[in-house]
ZAMARGU-4260 file (C-alpha; in steps of 0.2 Angstrom, whole numbers, plus 5000, padded with zeros to 4 digits):
<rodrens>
0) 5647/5378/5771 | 5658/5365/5766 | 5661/5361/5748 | 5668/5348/5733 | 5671/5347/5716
5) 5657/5342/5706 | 5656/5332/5690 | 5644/5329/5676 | 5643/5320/5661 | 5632/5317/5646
10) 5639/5302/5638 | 5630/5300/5619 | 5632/5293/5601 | 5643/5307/5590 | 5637/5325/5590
15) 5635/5337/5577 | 5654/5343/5575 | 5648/5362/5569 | 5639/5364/5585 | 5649/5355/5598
20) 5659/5368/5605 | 5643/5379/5608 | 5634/5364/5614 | 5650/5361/5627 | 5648/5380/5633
25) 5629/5381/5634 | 5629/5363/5646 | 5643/5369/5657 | 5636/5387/5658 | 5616/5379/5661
30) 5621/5367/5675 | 5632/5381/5685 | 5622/5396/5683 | 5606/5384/5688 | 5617/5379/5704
35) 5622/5398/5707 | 5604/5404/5709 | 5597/5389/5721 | 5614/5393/5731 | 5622/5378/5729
40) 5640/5383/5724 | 5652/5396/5734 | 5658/5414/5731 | 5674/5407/5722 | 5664/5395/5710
45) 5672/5390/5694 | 5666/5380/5679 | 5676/5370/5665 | 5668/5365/5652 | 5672/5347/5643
50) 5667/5341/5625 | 5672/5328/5614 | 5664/5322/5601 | 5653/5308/5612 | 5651/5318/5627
55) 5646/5336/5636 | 5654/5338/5654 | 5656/5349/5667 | 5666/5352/5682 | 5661/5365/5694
60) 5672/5371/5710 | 5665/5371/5727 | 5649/5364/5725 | 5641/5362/5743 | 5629/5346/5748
65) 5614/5358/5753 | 5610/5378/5753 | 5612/5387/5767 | 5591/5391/5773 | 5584/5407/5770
70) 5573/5420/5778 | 5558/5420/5768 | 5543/5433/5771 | 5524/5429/5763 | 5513/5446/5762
75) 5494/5441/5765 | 5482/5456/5765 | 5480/5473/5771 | 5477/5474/5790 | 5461/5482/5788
80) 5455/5465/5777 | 5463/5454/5789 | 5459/5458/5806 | 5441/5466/5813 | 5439/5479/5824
85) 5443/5470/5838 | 5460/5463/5832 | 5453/5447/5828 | 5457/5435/5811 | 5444/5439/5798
90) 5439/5423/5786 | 5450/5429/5774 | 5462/5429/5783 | 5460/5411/5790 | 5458/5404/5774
95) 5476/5412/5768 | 5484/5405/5783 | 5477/5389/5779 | 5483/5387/5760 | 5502/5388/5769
100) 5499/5377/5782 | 5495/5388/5797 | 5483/5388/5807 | 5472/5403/5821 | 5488/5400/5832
105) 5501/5409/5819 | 5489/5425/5819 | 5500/5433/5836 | 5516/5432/5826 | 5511/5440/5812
110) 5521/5455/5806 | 5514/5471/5803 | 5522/5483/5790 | 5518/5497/5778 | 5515/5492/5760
115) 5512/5505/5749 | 5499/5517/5757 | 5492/5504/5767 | 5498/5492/5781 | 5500/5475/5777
120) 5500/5459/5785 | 5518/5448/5783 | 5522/5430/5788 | 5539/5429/5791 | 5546/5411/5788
125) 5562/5400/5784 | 5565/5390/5770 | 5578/5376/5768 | 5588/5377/5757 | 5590/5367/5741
130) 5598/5348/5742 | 5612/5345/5729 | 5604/5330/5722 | 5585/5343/5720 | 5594/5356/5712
135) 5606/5345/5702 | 5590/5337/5696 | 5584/5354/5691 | 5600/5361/5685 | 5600/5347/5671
140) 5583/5348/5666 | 5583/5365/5663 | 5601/5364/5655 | 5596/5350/5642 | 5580/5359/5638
145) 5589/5375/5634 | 5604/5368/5623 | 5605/5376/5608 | 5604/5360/5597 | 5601/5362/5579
150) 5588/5348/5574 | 5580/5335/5590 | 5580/5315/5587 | 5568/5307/5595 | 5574/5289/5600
155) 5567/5274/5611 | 5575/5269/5627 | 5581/5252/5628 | 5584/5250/5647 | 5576/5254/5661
160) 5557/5254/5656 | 5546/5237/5656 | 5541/5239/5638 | 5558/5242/5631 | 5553/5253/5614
165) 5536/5261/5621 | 5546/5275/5630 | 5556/5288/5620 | 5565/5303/5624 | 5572/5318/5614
170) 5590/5325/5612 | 5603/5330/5598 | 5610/5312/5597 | 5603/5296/5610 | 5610/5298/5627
175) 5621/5280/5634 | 5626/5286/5649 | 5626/5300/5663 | 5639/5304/5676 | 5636/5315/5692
180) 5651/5314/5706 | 5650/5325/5721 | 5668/5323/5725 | 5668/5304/5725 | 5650/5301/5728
185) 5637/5297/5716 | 5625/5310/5715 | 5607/5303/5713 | 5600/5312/5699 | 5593/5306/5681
190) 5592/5313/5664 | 5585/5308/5647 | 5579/5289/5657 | 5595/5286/5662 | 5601/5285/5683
195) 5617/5297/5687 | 5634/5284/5691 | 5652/5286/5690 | 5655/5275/5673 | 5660/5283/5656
200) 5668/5275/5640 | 5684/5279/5630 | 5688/5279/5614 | 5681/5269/5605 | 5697/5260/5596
205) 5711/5263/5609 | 5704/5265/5625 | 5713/5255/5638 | 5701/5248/5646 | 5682/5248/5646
210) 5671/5255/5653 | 5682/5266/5665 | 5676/5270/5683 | 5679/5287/5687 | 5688/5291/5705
215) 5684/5308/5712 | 5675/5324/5703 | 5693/5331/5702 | 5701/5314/5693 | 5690/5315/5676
220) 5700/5324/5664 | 5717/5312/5669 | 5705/5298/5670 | 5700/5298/5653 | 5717/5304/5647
225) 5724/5287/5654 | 5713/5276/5652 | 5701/5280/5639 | 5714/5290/5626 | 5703/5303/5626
230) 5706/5323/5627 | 5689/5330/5634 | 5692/5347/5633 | 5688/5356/5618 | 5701/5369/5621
235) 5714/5356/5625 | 5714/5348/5610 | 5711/5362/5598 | 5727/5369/5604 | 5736/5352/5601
240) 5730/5352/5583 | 5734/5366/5580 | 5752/5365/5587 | 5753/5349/5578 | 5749/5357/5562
245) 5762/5370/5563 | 5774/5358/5566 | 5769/5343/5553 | 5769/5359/5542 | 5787/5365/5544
250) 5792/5344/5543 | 5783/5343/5527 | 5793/5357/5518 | 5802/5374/5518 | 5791/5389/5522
255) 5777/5380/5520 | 5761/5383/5531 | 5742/5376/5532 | 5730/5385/5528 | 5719/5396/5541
260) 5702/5392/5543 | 5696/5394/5562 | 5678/5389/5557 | 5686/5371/5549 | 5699/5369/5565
265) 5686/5371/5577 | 5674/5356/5567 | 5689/5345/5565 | 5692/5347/5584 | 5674/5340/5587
270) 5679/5326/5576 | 5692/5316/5586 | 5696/5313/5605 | 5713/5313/5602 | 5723/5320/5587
275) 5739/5314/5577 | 5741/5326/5562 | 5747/5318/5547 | 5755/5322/5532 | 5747/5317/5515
280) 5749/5323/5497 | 5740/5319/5476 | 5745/5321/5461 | 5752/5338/5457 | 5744/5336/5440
285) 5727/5341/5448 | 5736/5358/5453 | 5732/5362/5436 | 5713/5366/5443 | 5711/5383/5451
290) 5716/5380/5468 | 5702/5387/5476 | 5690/5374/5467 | 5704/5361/5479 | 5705/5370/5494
295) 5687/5370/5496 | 5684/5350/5490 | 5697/5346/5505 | 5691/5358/5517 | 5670/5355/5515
300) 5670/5339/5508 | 5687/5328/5519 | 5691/5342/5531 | 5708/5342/5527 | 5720/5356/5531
305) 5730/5360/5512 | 5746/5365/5512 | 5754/5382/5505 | 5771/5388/5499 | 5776/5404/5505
310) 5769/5413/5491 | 5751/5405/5496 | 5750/5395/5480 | 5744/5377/5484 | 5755/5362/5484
315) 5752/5345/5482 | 5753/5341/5500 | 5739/5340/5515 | 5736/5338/5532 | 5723/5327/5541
320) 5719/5325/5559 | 5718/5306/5563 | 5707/5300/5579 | 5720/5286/5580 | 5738/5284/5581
325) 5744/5268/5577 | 5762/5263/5577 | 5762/5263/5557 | 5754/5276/5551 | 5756/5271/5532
330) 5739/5265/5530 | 5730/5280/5539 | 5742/5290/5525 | 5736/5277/5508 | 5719/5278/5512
335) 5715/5298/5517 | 5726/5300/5499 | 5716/5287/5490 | 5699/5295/5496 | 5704/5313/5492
340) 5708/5307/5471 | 5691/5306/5466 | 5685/5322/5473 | 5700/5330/5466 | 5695/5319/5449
345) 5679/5329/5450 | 5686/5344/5451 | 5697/5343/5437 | 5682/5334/5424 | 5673/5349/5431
350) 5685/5362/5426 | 5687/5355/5408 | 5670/5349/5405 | 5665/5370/5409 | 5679/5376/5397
355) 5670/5368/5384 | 5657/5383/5383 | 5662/5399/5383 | 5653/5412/5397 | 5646/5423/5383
360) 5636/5408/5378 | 5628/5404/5392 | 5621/5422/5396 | 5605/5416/5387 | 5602/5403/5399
365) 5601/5415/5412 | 5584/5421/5407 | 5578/5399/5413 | 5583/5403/5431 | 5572/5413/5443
370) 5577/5426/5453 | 5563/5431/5463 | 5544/5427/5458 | 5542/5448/5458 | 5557/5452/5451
375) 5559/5440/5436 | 5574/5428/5430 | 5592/5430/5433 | 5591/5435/5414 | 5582/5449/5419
380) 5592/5454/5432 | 5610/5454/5423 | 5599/5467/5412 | 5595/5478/5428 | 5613/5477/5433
385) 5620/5480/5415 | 5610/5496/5414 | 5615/5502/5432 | 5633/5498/5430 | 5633/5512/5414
390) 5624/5522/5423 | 5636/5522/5436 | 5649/5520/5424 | 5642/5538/5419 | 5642/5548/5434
395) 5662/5542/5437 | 5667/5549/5420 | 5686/5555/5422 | 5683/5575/5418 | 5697/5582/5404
400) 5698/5563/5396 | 5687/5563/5383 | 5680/5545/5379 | 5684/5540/5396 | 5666/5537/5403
405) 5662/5528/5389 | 5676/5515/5389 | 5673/5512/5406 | 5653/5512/5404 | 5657/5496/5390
410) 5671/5486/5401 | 5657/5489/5415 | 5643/5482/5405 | 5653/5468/5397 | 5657/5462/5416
415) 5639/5463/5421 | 5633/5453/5407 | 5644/5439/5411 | 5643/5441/5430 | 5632/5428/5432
420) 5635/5416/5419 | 5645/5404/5431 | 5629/5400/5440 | 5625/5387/5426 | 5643/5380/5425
425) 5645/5363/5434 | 5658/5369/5446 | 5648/5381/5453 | 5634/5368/5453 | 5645/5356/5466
430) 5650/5373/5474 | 5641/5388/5476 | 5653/5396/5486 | 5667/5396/5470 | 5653/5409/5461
435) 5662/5424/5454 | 5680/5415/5458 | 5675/5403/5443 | 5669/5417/5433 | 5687/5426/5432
440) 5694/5412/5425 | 5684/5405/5413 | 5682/5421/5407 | 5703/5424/5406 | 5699/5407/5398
445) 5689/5414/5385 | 5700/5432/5382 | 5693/5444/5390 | 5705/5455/5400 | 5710/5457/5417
450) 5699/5470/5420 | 5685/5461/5415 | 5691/5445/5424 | 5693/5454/5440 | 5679/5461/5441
455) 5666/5447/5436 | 5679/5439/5451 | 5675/5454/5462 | 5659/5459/5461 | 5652/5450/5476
460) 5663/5458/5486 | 5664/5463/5501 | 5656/5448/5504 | 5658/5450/5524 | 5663/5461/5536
465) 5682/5467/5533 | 5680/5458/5517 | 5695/5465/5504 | 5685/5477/5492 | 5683/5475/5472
470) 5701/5478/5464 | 5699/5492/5450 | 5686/5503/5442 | 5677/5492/5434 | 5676/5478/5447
475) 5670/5492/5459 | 5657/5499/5446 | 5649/5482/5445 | 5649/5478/5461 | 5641/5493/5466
480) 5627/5490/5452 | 5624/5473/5458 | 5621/5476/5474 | 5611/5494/5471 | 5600/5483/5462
485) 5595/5470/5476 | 5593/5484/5488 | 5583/5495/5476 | 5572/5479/5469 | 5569/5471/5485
490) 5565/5485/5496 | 5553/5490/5482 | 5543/5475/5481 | 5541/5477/5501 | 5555/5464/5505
495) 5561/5473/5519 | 5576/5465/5535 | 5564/5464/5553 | 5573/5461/5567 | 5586/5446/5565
500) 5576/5440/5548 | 5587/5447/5534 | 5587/5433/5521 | 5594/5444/5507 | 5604/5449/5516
505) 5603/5468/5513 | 5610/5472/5529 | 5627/5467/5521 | 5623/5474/5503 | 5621/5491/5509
510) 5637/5492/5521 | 5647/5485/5504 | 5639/5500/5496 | 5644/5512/5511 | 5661/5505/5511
515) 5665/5506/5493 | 5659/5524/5491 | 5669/5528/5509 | 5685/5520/5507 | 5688/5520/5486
520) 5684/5539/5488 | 5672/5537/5476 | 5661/5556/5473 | 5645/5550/5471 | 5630/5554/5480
525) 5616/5542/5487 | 5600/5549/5481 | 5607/5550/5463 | 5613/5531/5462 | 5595/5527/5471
530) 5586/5535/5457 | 5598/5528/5444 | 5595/5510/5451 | 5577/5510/5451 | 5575/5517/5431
535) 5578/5499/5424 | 5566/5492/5437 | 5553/5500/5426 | 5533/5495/5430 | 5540/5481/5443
540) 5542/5495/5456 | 5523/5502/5464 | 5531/5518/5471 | 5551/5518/5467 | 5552/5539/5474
545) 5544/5530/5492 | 5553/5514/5494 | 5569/5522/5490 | 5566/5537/5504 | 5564/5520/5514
550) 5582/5512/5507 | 5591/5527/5509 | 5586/5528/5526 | 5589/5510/5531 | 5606/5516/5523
555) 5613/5532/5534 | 5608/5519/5550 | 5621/5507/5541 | 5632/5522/5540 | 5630/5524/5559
560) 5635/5507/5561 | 5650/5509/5551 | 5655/5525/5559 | 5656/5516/5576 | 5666/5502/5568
565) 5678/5517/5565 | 5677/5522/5581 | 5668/5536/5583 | 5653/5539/5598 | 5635/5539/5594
570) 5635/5558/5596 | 5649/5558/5584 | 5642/5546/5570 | 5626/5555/5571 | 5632/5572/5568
575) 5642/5567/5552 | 5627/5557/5547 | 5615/5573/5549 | 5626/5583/5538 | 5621/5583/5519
580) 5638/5576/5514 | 5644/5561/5502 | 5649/5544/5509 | 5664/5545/5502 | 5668/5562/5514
585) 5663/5551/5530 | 5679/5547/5536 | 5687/5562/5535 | 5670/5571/5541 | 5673/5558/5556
590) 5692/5564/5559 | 5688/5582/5560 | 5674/5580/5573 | 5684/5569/5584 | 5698/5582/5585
595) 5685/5596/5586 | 5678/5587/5601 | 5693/5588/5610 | 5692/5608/5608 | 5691/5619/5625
600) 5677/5629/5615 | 5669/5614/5607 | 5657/5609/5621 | 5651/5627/5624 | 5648/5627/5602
605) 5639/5613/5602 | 5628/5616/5616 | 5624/5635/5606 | 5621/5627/5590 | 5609/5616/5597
610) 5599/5630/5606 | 5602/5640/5587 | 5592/5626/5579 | 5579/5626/5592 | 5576/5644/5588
615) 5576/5643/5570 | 5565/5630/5570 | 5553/5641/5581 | 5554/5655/5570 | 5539/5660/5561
620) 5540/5660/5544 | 5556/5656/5533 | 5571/5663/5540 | 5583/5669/5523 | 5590/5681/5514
625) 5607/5693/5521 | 5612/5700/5536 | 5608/5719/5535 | 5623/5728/5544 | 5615/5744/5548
630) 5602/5735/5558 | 5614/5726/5571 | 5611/5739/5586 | 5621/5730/5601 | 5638/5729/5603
635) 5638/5708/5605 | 5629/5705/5589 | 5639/5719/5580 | 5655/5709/5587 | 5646/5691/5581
640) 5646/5698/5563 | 5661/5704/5562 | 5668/5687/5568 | 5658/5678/5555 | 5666/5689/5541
645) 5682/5685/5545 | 5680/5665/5551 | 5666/5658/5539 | 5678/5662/5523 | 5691/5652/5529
650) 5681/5638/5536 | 5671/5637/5520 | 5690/5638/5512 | 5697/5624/5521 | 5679/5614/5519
655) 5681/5617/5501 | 5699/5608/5499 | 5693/5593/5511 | 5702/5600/5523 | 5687/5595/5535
660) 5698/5597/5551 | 5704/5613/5549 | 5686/5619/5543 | 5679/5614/5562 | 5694/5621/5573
665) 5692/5639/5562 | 5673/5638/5572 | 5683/5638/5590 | 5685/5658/5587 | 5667/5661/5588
670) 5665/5654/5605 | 5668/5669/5612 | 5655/5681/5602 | 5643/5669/5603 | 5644/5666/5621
675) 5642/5688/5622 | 5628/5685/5610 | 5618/5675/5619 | 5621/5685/5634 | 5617/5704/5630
680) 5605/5700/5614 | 5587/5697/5615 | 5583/5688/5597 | 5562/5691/5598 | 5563/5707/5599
685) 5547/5716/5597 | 5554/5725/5582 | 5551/5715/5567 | 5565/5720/5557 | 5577/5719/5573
690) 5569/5701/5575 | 5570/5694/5557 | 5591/5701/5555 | 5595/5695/5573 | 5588/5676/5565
695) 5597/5679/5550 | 5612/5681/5558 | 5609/5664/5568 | 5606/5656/5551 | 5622/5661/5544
700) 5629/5655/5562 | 5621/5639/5559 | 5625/5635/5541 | 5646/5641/5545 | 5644/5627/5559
705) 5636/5615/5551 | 5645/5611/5535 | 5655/5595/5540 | 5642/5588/5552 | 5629/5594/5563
710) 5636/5600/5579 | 5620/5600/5590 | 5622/5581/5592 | 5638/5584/5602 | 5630/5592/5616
715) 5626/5583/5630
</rodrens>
């Protein structure tokens, strides 16, 4: 079939910068996958999506003017409904013919076929295939309904209708124009009560010349370039920002560089259609205010890109992206300088004003604020967390120093109780995100020490994934505490994550909690910090010993999670799961099942362990107690005790050390007796005290194989 380019554009007022890159993607990908199922585009189809900030577009490669028609085949009844004895058409059948348009006539063509256990009645058809202006029509319809558009406007059309302002339409932003070229004709189509043409608009300041009458499908993007100073392609001009960034940053100064932020670059690239990156600075007496309180003012509030020194410090300089590039840019400079001063004022009366009071005295202020209407006031909270943190504090006592868990357990506690202090500063009033952040300082402010500092600073963290842990003991102590304590109170009171809906986000808390215990090799172990957690709770909790069994669950499936993150398989994450080890032993646990799995003998071990469960777990009775020797009566259980006496001491030495790996690869000589076992043994024997040492024997098998993580889930 032959084939052109095709074009389509949604010309509108400015979109939602967050979204627009989704919004680009989505319309392109709608329109061509809609095209694709009616048959409309060829085995080499291509789409490219456009965005700008007053427009979605796509163009789509070999795009042909109608489907090619296809056999279609309608089944209609059984043959023994359909026809009589003699062959003839039944009413049923007659009235079937007649809903698609047939007629007694069609009965001789009819095709007969085995469906199921019956034979069936077929009428074999073609249908024509889709025009390009019906399937375009369809495309965009089912594209525009399926954007993923963060909040409708509904508007009133202002052309088109004989009672301008009695019609109205919904959309993300109101809709001025729509563009569909076939090559270079016009493609017939409309959309949101507007008729397809070949018209767009440029920018709205240096456009040459307006509107601009658009060619050929293939001559948008160069088009619009020319005439209407405007980039459409999202990619296009996120590339030139930031290649115009990197190099406005190495004209503004030595070393210096702008700050990264992909989430800011993408919203600043669906904020102009064609960018010039400036250079502007303040007064590098506001550097005096913690820089994150002025990074995040330019970034949220100006969606300016700040500068940094090769160090990271701030300087007093700053990048914007202009959507015009006039021949003197001085003015663009004066006035993106003179609107960044009063945010930057604000910053700094922020910072002063909250240094007036110290954090200590605003603790009691904490018990004003709710925190959750089962759960009590933040006041109440920081009380919970206090007594979780010496608790903790507690249970990481350095052994041989005397003292040492209680100087810990007070720097812990001092932390928590001003942890939360900052919620009731101004700053963290304007910016939520700077909680914590603004803790550390004003309490440097106030002389505590570093300690203390970093870790009201830190205990938020990790805050994301791949997030930088707490720095110290005592940051890591009070983290862990605060978050123990939204996981234990909130999956106490019921408040459990279900499906996509976590708004406590606990899903995060508890691979913080996995993370810090894995990777600070912290040796504590899950149920004890559970139960420690839920003590200050109290009365608030109905049945701590149940919701925790629930928590700790929800937990180990984090753990699995965060084993695959590692990269292990989910054979491998759930055998070191199923073993009773600590969190902090994971990784390593991990590391010596991926190098036992590449073991000769380890596929042959696994596969006996798991029938080794299964018999155990058949066994009447509790299987226990040692392996009488004198009792072993064949030569291949004989030879399976003997190797267990000389391997299980050292894989229980080198499990002992940590040496994990070295514990699994001693197992590898016991393939070969428990292969013979298995072989020339029966385990149910009818003699009693043959059949209760024979499982013995297979309980002290599966206990040497199972220390570092359960083996069984290996087999396949």
């Amino acid at each position: 079939m032959s084939t052109q380019n095709l074009l389509v554009e949604l010309f509108v007022e400015e979109l939602p910068p967050k979204a627009l890159k989704k919004l680009g993607e989505a319309f392109a990908g709608q329109l061509f996958e809609q095209l694709k199922a009616q048959g409309l585009t060829a085995a080499g189809s291509q789409v490219t999506p456009f965005a700008s900030p007053r427009r979605l577009a796509a163009h789509i490669s070999q795009v042909a003017v109608r489907a090619a028609d296809k056999p279609v085949r309608h089944k209609l009844m059984p043959v023994s409904v359909g026809l009589d004895a003699q062959g003839q058409p039944t009413p049923a059948l007659l009235k079937k013919l007649q809903a698609l348009g047939l007629d007694a006539a069609a009965v001789p063509g009819l095709q007969r076929a085995v469906d199921g256990k019956a034979e069936a009645l077929f009428h074999d058809s073609v249908a024509p295939g889709a025009s390009l202006p019906a399937a375009l029509q369809k495309a965009l319809h089912e594209a525009l309904t399926h954007l993923p558009i963060p909040k409708v406007m509904t508007y009133q059309l202002q052309h088109g209708t004989p009672l301008p302002g009695w019609d109205s339409v919904q959309f993300v932003r109101p809709a001025h124009g729509l563009l569909a070229l076939h090559g270079a004709e016009v493609v017939p189509v409309t959309a949101l009560g507007l008729s397809a043409g070949r018209v767009t608009h440029g920018h709205r300041f240096e456009a040459a010349r307006e509107p601009i009458e658009i060619a050929h499908a293939d001559h948008y993007a160069d088009t619009l370039r020319a005439q209407g100073a405007v980039i459409a392609s999202f990619d296009e001009r996120r590339a030139l920002i930031q290649s115009q960034l990197k190099t406005a940053a190495a004209g503004a100064g030595q070393a210096l560089q702008a700050i990264e932020d992909e989430a800011l670059l993408d919203e600043v690239t669906a904020l102009v259609e064609r960018p010039k990156v400036l250079v502007c600075q303040f007064e590098a007496a506001f550097l005096e205010v913690p820089q994150e309180c002025l990074i995040l003012t330019m970034k949220a509030n100006q969606k300016y890109f700040p500068l940094l020194d090769a160090q990271g410090q701030l300087t007093n300089q700053f990048l914007v992206v202009s959507n015009i590039n006039p021949d003197d840019a001085s003015a663009v400079i004066q006035g993106n300088e003179r609107v960044v001063r009063p945010r930057l004022q604000d910053a700094k009366f922020f910072f002063d004003q909250d240094r007036k009071k110290t954090l200590e005295s605003r603790v009691p202020q904490l018990a004003k604020v709710v925190y959750h209407n089962k759960l009590g006031t933040q006041g109440q909270r920081s009380e919970r967390v206090r007594a979780i943190a010496r608790a903790i504090a507690g249970l990481l006592a350095p052994s041989g120093q005397p003292g040492g868990g209680a100087v810990l357990a007070q720097a812990a506690d001092d932390a928590a109780k001003l942890a939360k202090a900052d919620l009731l500063t101004d700053m963290v009033g304007e910016f939520p995100e700077l909680q914590g952040i603004m803790g550390g300082y004003y309490a440097r402010h106030d002389g505590w020490s570093e300690d203390i500092a970093f870790a009201i600073e830190d205990h938020y963290k990790p805050r994301f994934a791949g997030d930088e842990l707490p720095r110290g003991p005592v940051g890591t102590v009070v983290a862990l505490a605060d978050k123990l304590e939204t996981l234990v109170g909130l999956f106490g009171i019921g408040s459990l994550p279900t499906g996509d809906r976590d708004p406590f986000a606990l899903r995060r808390h508890a691979l913080g909690v996995i993370r810090m215990l894995a990777e600070q090799q912290l040796p504590l172990d899950l149920p004890a910090l559970l139960d420690a957690a839920a003590k200050p709770f109290g009365a608030l909790l109905a049945d701590p010993a149940h919701s925790n069994a629930q928590l700790l669950a929800f937990i180990h499936e984090r753990m699995a999670g965060y084993l695959r993150e590692l990269g292990a398989s989910t054979q491998e994450a759930d055998a070191v799961i199923a073993a009773p080890l600590r969190a902090s032993q994971l990784p390593q646990a991990l590391a010596a099942v991926r190098a036992f799995a590449q073991l000769p003998e380890a596929p042959a071990l696994a596969a006996a362990n798991k029938r080794v469960g299964n018999i155990l777990k058949k066994a009447e009775g509790e299987v226990g107690g040692a392996v009488q020797p004198e009792l072993l009566v064949e030569d291949a259980e004989k030879a399976l005790y003997q190797a267990l006496q000389t391997v299980a001491p050292k894989a229980d030495a080198a499990f002992e050390r940590g040496d994990y790996t070295a514990s699994l690869q001693q197992l590898a000589a016991l393939k070969g007796p428990v292969d013979a076992f298995f072989d020339g043994v029966m385990v149910n024997a009818d003699d009693a005290a043959l059949r209760a040492n024979r499982l013995q024997l297979l309980q002290q098998l599966h206990q040497a194989m199972n220390r570092v993580a359960d083996l069984s889930r290996l087999a396949t």
